[in-house]
N, C-alpha and C positions, 0 to 999 in steps of 0.2 A: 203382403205389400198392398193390393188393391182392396182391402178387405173394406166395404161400406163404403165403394167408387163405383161408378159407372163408365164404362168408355164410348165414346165419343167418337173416336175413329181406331184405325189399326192399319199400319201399310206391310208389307211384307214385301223386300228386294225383289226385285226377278233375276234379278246374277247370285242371291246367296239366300237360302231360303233359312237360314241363322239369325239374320240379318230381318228387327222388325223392328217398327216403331208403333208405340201406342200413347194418346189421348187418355185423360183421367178427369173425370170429377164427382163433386160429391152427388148423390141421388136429386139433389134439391133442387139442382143445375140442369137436370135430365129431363126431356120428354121423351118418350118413343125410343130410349136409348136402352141395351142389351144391362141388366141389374147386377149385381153381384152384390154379396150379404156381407156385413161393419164397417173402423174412422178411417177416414178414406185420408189415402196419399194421393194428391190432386196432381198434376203439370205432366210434361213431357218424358217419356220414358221410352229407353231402347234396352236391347239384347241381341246380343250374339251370339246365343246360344239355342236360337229357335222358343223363346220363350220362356225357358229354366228359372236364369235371372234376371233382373233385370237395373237396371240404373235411372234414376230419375234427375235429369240435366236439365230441366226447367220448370217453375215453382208456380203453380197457379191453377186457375180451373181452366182445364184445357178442352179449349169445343170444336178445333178440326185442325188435321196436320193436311198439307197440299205437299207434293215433291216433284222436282222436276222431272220431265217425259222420259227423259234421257240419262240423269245422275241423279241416284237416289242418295248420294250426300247433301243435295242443296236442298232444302226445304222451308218450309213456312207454317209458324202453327200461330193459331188465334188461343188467345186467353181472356175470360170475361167469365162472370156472371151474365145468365140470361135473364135476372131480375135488377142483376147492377143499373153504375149508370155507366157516362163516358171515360172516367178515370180508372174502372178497370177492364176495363177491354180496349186491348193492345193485339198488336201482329206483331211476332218475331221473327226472323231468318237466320236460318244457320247455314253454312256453308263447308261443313264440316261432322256432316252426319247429326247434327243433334248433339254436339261434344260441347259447342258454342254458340251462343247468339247473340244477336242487334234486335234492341229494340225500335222498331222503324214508326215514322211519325207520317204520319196519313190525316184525311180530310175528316176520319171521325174520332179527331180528338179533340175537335172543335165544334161536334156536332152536337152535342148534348143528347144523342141519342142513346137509348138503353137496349139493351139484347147482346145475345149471342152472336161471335164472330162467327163468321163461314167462308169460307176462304176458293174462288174457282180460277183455276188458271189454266188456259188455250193453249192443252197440247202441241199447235202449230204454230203458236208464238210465245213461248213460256219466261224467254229473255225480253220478250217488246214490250207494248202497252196493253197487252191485254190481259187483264188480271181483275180481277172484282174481288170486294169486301163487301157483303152483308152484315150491318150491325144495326141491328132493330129493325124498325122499317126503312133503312136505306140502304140504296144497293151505291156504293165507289168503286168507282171505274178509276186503276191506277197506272198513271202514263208516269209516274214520276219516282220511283223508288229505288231504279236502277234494273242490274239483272239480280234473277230469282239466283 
């Protein structure tokens, strides 16, 4: 399934160690990222199986998953090319493990900025406003998207 992908991230529950989510994309997308060898199946991918199999729930090149401090059902993964521009690179939320997503509309869909999303969110306020996007050379600070 990941043959000629690179990942990007990997979380792994701490109530269920079955229970992982991983990051995909194509080499091209990658710097400094962990290689794996052939055509790459890019986007969001979980397992509950520890890794065995796995499911791909969201379609794209996938360059970081963030999950809540506290419920690693709620999550958020950035999608983009890191040589794109602003139309593909999007933040998603799911609230449901990664079974479902919202695409959510932010300050760098107006930015005309190119790069890679990165996604940090404040352990000690992960529901409030403290949440950052990196995309390109811009760091958004988001007060407005709702809870994680």
């Amino acid at each position: 399934m990941f043959a000629k992908a690179s990942f990007s991230d990997i979380k792994v529950s701490p109530a269920d160690k079955n229970l992982l989510y991983a990051g995909s994309l194509p080499p091209d997308n990658a710097v400094g990222i962990i290689r794996v060898p052939e055509s790459p199946t890019t986007g969001f991918h979980r397992s509950t199986d520890g890794g065995t199999t796995w499911t791909r729930t969201l379609d794209g090149d996938c360059t970081d998953i963030e999950v809540h401090p506290t419920d690693f059902t709620r999550l958020l993964a950035g999608l983009g090319k890191s040589t794109g521009d602003n139309a593909t690179n999007d933040v998603y939320r799911s609230t449901d493990g990664g079974l479902n997503w919202t695409k959510l509309i932010g300050p760098w869909v107006s930015s005309n900025a190119a790069g890679r999303i990165e996604i940090a969110i404040a352990p000690s306020a992960p529901d409030g406003v403290v949440r950052y996007y990196a995309c390109g050379p811009t760091v958004y600070h988001d007060a407005h998207l709702g809870n994680l």
